[in-house]
C-alpha positions as CSV (number, residue, x, y, z in Angstrom):
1,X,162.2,195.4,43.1
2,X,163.0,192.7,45.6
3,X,163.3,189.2,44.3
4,X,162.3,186.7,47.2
5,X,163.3,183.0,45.9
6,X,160.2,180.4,47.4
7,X,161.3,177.2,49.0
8,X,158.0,175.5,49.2
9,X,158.6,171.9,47.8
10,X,162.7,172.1,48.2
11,X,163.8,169.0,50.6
12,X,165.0,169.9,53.9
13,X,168.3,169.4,53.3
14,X,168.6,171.5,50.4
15,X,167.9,174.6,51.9
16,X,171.2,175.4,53.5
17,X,172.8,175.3,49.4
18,X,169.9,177.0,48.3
19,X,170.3,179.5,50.3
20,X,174.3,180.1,49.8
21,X,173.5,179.8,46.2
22,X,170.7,182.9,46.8
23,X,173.3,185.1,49.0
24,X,175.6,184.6,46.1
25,X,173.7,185.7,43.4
26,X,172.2,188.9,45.0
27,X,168.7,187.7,45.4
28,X,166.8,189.9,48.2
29,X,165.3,186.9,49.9
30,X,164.0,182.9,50.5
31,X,161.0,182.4,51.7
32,X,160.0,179.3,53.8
33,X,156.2,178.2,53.7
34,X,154.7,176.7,57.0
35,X,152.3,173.9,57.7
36,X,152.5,171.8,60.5
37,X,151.2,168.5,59.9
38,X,149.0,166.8,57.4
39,X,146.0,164.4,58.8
40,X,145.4,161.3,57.3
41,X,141.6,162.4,57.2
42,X,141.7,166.2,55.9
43,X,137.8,167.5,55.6
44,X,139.1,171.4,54.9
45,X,139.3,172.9,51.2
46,X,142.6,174.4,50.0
47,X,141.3,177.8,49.0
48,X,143.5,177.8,45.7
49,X,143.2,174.6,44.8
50,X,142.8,173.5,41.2
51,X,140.8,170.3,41.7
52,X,136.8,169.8,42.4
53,X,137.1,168.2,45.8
54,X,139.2,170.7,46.8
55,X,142.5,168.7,48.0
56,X,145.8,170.4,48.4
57,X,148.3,170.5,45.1
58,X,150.8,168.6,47.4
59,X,150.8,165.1,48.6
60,X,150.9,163.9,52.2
61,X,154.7,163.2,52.6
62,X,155.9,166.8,51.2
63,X,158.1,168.0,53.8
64,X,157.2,171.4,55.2
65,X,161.0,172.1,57.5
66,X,159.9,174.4,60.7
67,X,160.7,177.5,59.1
68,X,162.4,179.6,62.0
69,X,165.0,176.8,62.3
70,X,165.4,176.8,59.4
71,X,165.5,180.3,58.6
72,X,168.3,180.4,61.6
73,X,170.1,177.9,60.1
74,X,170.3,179.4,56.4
75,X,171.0,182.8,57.9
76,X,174.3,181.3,59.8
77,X,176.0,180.6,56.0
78,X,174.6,184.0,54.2
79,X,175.5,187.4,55.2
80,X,173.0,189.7,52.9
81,X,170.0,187.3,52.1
82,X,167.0,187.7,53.7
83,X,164.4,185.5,55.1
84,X,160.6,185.4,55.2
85,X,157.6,183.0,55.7
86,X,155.1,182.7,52.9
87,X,152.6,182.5,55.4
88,X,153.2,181.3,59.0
89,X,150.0,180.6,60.8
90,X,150.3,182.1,63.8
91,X,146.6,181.7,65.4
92,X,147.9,178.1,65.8
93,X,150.7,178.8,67.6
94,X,151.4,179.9,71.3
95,X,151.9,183.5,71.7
96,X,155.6,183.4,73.7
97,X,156.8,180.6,71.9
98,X,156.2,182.2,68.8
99,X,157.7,186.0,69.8
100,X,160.8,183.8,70.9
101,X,161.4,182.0,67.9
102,X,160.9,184.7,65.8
103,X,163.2,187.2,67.6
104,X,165.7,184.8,68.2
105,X,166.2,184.3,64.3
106,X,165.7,188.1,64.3
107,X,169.0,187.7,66.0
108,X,170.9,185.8,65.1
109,X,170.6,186.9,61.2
110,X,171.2,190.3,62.5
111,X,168.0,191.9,61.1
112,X,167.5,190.1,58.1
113,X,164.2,188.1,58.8
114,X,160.4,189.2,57.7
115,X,157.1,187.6,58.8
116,X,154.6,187.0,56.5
117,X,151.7,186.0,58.1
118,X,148.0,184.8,57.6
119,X,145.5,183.6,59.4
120,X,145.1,179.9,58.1
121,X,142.9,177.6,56.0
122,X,143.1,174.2,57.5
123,X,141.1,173.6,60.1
124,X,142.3,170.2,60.9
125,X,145.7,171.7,62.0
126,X,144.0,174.0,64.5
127,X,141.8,171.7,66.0
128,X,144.5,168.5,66.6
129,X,146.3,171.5,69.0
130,X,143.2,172.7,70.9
131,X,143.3,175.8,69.1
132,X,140.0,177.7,68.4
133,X,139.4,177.6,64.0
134,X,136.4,180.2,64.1
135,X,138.0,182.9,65.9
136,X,141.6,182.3,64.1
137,X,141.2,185.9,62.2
138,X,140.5,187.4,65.0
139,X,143.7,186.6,67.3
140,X,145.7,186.8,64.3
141,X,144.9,190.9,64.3
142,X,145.8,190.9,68.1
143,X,148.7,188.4,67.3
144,X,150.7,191.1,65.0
145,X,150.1,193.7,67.5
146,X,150.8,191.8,70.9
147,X,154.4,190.4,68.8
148,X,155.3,194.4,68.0
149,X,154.6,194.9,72.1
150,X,156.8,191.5,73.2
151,X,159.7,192.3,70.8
152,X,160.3,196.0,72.2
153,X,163.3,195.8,74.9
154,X,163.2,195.5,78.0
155,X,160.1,194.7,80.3
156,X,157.4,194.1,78.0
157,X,153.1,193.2,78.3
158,X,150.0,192.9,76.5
159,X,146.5,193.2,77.6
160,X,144.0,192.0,74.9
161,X,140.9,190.3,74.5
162,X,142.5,186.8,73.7
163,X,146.2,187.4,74.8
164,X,147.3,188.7,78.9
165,X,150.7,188.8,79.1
166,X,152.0,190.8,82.4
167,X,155.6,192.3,82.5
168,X,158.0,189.7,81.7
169,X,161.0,190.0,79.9
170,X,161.6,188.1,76.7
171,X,165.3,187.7,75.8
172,X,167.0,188.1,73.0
173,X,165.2,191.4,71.8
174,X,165.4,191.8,68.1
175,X,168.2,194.4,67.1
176,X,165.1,196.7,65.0
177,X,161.5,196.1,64.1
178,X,160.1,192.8,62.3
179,X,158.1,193.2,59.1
180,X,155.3,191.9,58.9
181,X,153.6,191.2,55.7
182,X,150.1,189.7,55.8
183,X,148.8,187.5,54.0
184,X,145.5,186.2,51.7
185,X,143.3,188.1,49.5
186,X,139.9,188.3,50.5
187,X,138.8,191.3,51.8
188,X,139.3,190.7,55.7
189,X,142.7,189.2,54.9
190,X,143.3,192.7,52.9
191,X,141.6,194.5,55.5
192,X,143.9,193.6,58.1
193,X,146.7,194.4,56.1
194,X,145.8,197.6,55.6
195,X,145.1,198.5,59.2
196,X,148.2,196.5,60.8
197,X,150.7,195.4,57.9
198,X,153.6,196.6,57.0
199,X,152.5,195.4,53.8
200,X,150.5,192.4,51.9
201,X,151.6,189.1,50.3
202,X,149.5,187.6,47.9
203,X,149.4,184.3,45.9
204,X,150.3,184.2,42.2
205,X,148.0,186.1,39.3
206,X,147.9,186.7,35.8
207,X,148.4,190.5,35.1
208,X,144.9,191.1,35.1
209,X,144.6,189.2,38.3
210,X,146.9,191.4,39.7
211,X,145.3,194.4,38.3
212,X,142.5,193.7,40.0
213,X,143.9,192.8,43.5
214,X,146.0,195.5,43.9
215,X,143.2,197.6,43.2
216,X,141.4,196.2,46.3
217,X,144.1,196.5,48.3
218,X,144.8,200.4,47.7
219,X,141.1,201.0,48.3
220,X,141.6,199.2,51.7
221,X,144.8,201.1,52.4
222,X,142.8,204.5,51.5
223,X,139.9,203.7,53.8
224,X,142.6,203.2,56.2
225,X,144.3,206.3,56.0
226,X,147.2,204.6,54.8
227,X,150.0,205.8,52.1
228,X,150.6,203.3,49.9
229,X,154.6,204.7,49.9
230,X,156.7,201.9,52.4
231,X,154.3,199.4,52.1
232,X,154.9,196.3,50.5
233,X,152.9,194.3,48.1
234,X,154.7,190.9,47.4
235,X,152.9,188.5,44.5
236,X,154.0,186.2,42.0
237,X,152.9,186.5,38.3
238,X,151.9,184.3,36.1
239,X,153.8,185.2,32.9
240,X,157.1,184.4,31.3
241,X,159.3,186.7,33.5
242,X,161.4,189.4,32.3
243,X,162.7,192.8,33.3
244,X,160.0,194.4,31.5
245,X,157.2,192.8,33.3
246,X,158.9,193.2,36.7
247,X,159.6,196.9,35.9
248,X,155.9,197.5,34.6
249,X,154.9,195.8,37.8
250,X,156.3,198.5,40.1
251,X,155.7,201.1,38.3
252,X,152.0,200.8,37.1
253,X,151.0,198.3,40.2
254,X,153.4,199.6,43.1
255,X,154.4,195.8,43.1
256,X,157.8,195.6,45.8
257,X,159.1,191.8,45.8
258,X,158.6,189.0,43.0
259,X,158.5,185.5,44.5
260,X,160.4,183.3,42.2
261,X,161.0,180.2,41.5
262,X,163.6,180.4,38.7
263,X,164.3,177.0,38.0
264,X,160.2,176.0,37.4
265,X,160.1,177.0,33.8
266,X,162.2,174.3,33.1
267,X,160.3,171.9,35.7
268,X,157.0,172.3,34.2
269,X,158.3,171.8,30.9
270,X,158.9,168.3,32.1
271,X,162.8,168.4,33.0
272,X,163.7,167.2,36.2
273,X,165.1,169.0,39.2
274,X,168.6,168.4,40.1
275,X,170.8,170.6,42.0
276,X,172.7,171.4,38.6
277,X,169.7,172.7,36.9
278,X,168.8,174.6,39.9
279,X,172.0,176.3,40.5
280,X,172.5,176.6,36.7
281,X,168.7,178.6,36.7
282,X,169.5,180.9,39.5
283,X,172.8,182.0,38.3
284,X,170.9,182.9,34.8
285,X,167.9,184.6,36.6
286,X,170.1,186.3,38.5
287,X,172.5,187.9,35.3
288,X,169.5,188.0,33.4
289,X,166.9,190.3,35.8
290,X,167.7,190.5,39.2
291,X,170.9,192.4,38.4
292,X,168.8,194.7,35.9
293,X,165.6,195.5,38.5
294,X,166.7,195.6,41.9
């Protein structure tokens, strides 16, 4: 089982320690969420939102760091953790910026970064950069496959219905394939994973929830002609956590990586979050189930 640590909510500068902290502890990973911007008026529905109208569970002035300098940064002060995004919206993004970025954090972490990916909820961010909402799933399934054709070595092109790209060379070329995990959980978003993932993130479930989500999933991978052995299926549970729901996880779900936050038990019971708590909840975590399930 891989634990990946979520940074969503962590201040900018706090990621560097966080990280250190992570690399320390053996955790498998930290995973940086992405949004870009947030507009004053927002007219788009967070999908898992809790309230009627359908706002986001954050307010306007949470920071959201750019998460492949940021990942680059972290990886220059760890030497086993990993990095991931829990989900970069690429449809938003240009094609060769992006397949730079993420290859040169590839890099410079020496092989230690995943991309999680999905195709995007908020159509304000799409539209203030002239980029097209309603065909967003779409170019995400050519994204993942024109990314896999730009990071190979040497010259490189892609001919699709939304992306050209003629031989060029894009330097530096990651030292071994990128994961990419993609995310969501309705049936295209699970489609898609199971015809061009590596593997599926999802969002965080009750173990029912998850009973019944992985079950979509495998009949997606099936109808795919995929075997569910090497592919990843990363989720958070709702549930107090312990080695015997992370080991019942993998075994009865084929659940990979947790995402954790270790120190929110303590946050939600009203305690406030300060670097000593933090570090004081990751090193317990950590001697407590990570050393007993990975």
């Amino acid at each position: 089982m891989k634990f990946w640590c979520a940074s969503a909510f962590i201040g900018t500068t706090e990621l560097v320690g966080l990280a250190r902290q992570l690399d320390e502890h053996g955790y498998h990973g930290l995973m940086v969420s992405d949004h870009l911007m947030y507009p004053r008026q927002l007219g788009s529905r967070y999908p898992y939102s809790p309230h009627p109208d359908g706002r986001p569970i954050w307010e306007p002035e949470t920071e959201w760091p750019e998460a492949w300098v940021a990942i680059g940064a972290m990886s220059a002060v760890t030497t086993r953790l990993h990095f991931g995004t829990n989900v970069y919206i690429t449809a938003m993004r240009p094609l060769l910026t992006m397949a730079k970025e993420i290859a040169t954090a590839a890099v410079i972490s020496g092989g230690r970064v995943t991309l999680g990916a999905g195709a995007g909820w908020m159509r304000e961010e799409f539209e203030i950069q002239g980029q097209d909402f309603d065909t967003r799933g779409r170019r995400f399934s050519e994204q993942i496959q024109a990314l896999r054709a730009l990071w190979q070595p040497g010259w490189v092109s892609f001919d699709g219905e939304f992306y050209q790209v003629p031989e060029v060379r894009i330097g530096p070329t990651p030292p071994g394939p990128i994961p990419v995990l993609v995310g969501g959980q309705t049936d295209a978003a699970m489609r898609r994973a199971a015809r061009l993932g590596d593997g599926w993130i999802g969002t965080q479930y009750t173990w029912d929830q998850a009973v019944e989500v992985v079950g979509r999933l495998r009949r997606f991978l099936d109808a795919e002609g995929r075997d569910p052995a090497g592919f990843e299926i990363v989720m958070a549970l709702y549930a107090a956590p312990s080695v015997e729901l992370f080991q019942r996880a993998e075994a009865e779900l084929g659940v990979t990586g947790v995402v954790c936050m270790p120190w929110a038990m303590r946050q939600f019971a009203g305690e406030a979050r300060t670097p000593t708590m933090m570090a004081e909840e990751i090193a317990r975590f950590a001697e407590s189930i990570v050393a007993h399930c990975s």
